[in-house]
C-alpha positions in Angstrom: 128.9 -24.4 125.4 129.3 -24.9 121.6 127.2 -27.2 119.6 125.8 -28.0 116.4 122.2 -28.6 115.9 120.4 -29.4 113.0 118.8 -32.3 113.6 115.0 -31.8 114.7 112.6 -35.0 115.7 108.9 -34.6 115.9 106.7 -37.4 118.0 103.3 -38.2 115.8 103.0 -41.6 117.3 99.2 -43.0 117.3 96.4 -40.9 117.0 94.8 -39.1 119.5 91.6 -40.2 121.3 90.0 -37.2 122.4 90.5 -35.8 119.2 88.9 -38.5 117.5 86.2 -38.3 120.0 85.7 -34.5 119.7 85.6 -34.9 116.3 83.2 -37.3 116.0 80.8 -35.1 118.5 80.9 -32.3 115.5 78.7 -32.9 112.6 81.0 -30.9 109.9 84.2 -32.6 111.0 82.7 -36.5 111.0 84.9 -39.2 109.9 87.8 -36.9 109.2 90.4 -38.9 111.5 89.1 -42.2 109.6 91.9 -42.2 107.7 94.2 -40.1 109.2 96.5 -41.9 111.7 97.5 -38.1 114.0 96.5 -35.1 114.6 99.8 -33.8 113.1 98.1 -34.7 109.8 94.8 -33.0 110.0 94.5 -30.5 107.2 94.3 -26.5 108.2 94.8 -22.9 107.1 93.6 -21.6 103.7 95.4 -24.4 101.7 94.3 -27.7 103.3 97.5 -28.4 104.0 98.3 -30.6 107.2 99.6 -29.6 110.4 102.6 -31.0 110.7 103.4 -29.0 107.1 103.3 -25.5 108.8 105.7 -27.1 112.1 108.3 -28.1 109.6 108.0 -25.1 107.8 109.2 -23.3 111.1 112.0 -26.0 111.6 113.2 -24.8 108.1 113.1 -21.2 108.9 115.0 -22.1 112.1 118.1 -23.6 110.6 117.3 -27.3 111.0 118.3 -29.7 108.1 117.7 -32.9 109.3 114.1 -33.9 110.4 113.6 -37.5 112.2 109.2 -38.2 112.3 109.0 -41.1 114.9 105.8 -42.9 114.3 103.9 -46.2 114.6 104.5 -49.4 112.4 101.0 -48.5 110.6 101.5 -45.2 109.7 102.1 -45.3 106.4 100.6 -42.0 105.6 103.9 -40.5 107.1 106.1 -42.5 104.6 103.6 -40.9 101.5 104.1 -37.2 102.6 107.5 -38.0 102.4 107.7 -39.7 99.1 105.2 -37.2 98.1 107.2 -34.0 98.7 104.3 -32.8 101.1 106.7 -31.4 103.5 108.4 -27.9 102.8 111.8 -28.5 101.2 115.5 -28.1 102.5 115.3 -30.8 105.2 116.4 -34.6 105.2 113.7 -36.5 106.1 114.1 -39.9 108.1 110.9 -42.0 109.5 111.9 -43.9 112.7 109.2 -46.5 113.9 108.2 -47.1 117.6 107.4 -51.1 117.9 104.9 -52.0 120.8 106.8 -54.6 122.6 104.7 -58.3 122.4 102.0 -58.3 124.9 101.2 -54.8 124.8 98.2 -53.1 123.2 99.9 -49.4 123.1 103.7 -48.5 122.6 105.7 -47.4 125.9 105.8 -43.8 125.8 107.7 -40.9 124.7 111.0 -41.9 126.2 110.8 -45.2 124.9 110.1 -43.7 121.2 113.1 -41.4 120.6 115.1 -44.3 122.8 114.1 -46.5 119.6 114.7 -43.7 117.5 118.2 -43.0 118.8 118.5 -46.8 118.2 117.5 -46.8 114.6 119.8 -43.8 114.1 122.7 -43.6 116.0 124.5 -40.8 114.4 121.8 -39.1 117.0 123.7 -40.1 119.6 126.7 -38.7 118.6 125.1 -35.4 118.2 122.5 -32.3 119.8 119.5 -33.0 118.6 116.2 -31.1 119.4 112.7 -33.0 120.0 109.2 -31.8 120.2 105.7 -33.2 120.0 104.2 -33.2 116.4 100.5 -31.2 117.7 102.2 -28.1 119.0 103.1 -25.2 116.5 106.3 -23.8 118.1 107.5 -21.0 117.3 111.1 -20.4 114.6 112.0 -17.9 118.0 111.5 -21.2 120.3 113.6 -23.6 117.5 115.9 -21.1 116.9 116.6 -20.7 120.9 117.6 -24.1 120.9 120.4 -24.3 118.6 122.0 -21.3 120.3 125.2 -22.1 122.1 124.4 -22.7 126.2 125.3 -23.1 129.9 124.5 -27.3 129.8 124.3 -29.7 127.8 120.7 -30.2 127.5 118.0 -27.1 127.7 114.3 -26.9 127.3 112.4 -24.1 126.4 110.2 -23.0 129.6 107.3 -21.0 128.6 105.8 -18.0 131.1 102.1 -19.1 132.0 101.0 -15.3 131.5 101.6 -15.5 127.8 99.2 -18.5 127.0 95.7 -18.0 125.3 95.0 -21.0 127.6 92.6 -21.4 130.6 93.6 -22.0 134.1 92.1 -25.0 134.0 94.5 -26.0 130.3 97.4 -24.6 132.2 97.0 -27.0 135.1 97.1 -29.9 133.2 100.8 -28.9 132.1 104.0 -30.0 133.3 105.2 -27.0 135.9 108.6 -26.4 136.7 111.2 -25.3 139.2 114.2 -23.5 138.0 116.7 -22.3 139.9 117.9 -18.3 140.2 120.5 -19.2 136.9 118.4 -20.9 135.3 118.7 -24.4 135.4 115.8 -27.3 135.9 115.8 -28.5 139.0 112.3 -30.6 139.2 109.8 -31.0 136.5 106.2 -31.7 137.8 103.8 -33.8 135.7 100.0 -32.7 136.0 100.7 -31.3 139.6 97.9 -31.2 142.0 96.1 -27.2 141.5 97.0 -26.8 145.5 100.6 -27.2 144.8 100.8 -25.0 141.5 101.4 -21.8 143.4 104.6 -22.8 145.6 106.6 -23.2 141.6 105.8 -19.6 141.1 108.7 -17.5 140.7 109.1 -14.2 142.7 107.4 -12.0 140.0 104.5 -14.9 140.3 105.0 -16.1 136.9 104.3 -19.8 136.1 106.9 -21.7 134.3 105.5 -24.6 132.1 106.9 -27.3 129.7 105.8 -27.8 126.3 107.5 -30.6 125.6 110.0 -29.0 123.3 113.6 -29.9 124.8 117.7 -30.1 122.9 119.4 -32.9 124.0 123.0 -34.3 123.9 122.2 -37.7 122.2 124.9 -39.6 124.3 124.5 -38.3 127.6 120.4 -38.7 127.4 120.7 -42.0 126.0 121.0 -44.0 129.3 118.0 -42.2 130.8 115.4 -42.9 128.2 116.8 -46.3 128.4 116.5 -47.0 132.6 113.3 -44.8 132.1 110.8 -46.0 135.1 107.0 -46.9 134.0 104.6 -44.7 135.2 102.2 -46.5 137.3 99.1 -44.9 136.4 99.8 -44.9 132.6 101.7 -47.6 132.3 104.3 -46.2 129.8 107.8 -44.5 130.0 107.6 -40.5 129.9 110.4 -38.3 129.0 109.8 -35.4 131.5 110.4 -38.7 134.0 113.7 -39.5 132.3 114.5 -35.4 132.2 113.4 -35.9 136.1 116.1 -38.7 137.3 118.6 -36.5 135.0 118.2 -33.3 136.8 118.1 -35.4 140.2 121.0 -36.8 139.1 122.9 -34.3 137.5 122.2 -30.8 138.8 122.7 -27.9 136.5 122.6 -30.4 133.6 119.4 -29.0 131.9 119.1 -24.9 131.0 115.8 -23.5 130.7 115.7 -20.8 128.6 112.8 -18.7 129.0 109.9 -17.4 126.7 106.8 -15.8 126.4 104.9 -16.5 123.8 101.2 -18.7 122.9 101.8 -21.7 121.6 99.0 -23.2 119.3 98.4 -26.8 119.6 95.7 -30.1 117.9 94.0 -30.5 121.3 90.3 -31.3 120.3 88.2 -30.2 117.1 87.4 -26.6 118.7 91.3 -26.0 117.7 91.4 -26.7 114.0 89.4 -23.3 113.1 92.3 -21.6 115.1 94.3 -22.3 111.9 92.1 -21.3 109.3 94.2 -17.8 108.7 97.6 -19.7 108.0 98.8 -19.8 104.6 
């Protein structure tokens, strides 16, 4: 199936509690999330540059012209590494802002933001667009992978357990999923229960797991983010639940395409010396 993708959005929505709490349990790292609003903009590697810096440096690499950063109303520190040319060049940048609804304390969750981003740019929904989270350092092989030409019109990348520097216990905590034989999606499991992990092994007892990185056709993933359910335990709208109903809906709709690889992420303050090599 031909496409065009060049459009990349990253989520950096609020900041992260258990960073900040990690953080703040680590003498040398004290009140260094006081005035940044995410993770994505912690500083790392040998040039203090922030996280997010060395992500859109892949997207670059990968082909992707267009970047869409969908953050919160108070976030102007996004909007200054913009206007500041803090971000590697050859990209568009765009700032889409996820508004908590009145009577709400946090915004609705990651289907509701790139719903309001497709809302605040609707040439997105007229297009294939890819979208990731803003703490992960994919790979340019795992950005590259989704502007290839594919069986569907959506596709996610699904990452082999085995190649993770991750615990068992990390692992867990990801979404699992079940693919079928030509590799399509047909369920996506949030935080599974650790009995039920092994029955989503495949034959060769690999572990397939999302990272959150997914392309989507803007029109035809629209409807989903928008009818999202809230998730009764967090209270917010998810997109692997919207990807869920899809797949339920539409069999054979989502192709996983398969990798191997470790994929660095912002978890707590243990990970920011994991970057201290990058340049």
């Amino acid at each position: 199936m031909a496409m065009e993708n060049t459009s990349l959005i990253i989520m950096v929505g609020g900041a992260s509690s258990r960073m900040k709490k990690s953080l703040k349990a680590k003498e040398d790292k004290k009140g260094i999330m006081d005035n940044i609003p995410h993770k994505s903009l912690i500083p790392v590697g040998k040039n203090e540059r922030p996280f997010l810096y060395y992500l859109v440096r892949n997207a670059v690499e990968a082909g992707y012209t267009k970047l869409y950063l969908i953050t919160s109303p108070e976030n102007q520190a996004f909007q200054n590494l913009k206007d500041n040319d803090g971000l590697p060049s050859g990209m568009e940048v765009f700032l889409a802002i996820q508004t908590v609804p009145d009577g709400r304390a946090k915004p609705l969750g990651t289907a509701d933001a790139l719903q309001q981003c497709l809302d605040q740019y609707p040439e997105l929904k007229q297009t294939t667009f890819t979208v990731c989270n803003g703490d992960n350092l994919y790979s340019v092989g795992a950005l590259e992978d989704l502007r290839k030409n594919r069986k569907a019109l959506h596709a996610l990348i699904s990452y082999g357990s085995s190649g993770f520097d991750y615990t068992e216990d990390r692992i867990a905590k990801f979404a699992v999923m079940d693919i079928s034989s030509d590799g399509f999606l047909q369920q996506i499991i949030e935080k599974p229960n650790v009995e039920d992990v092994p029955k989503y092994k495949e034959a060769s007892g690999e572990l397939r797991v999302s990272m959150n990185i997914f392309s989507f056709s803007g029109a035809e993933i629209y409807p989903y983010l928008k009818n999202c359910p809230m998730d009764p335990v967090r209270n917010e709208k998810e997109l692997p639940k919207a990807v869920a109903i899809l797949v339920g809906e539409q069999p054979r709709s989502v192709f996983c395409i398969p990798r191997s690889e470790h994929i660095p992420d912002l978890t707590d303050a243990n990970d920011i010396q994991l970057f201290k090599n990058l340049e």
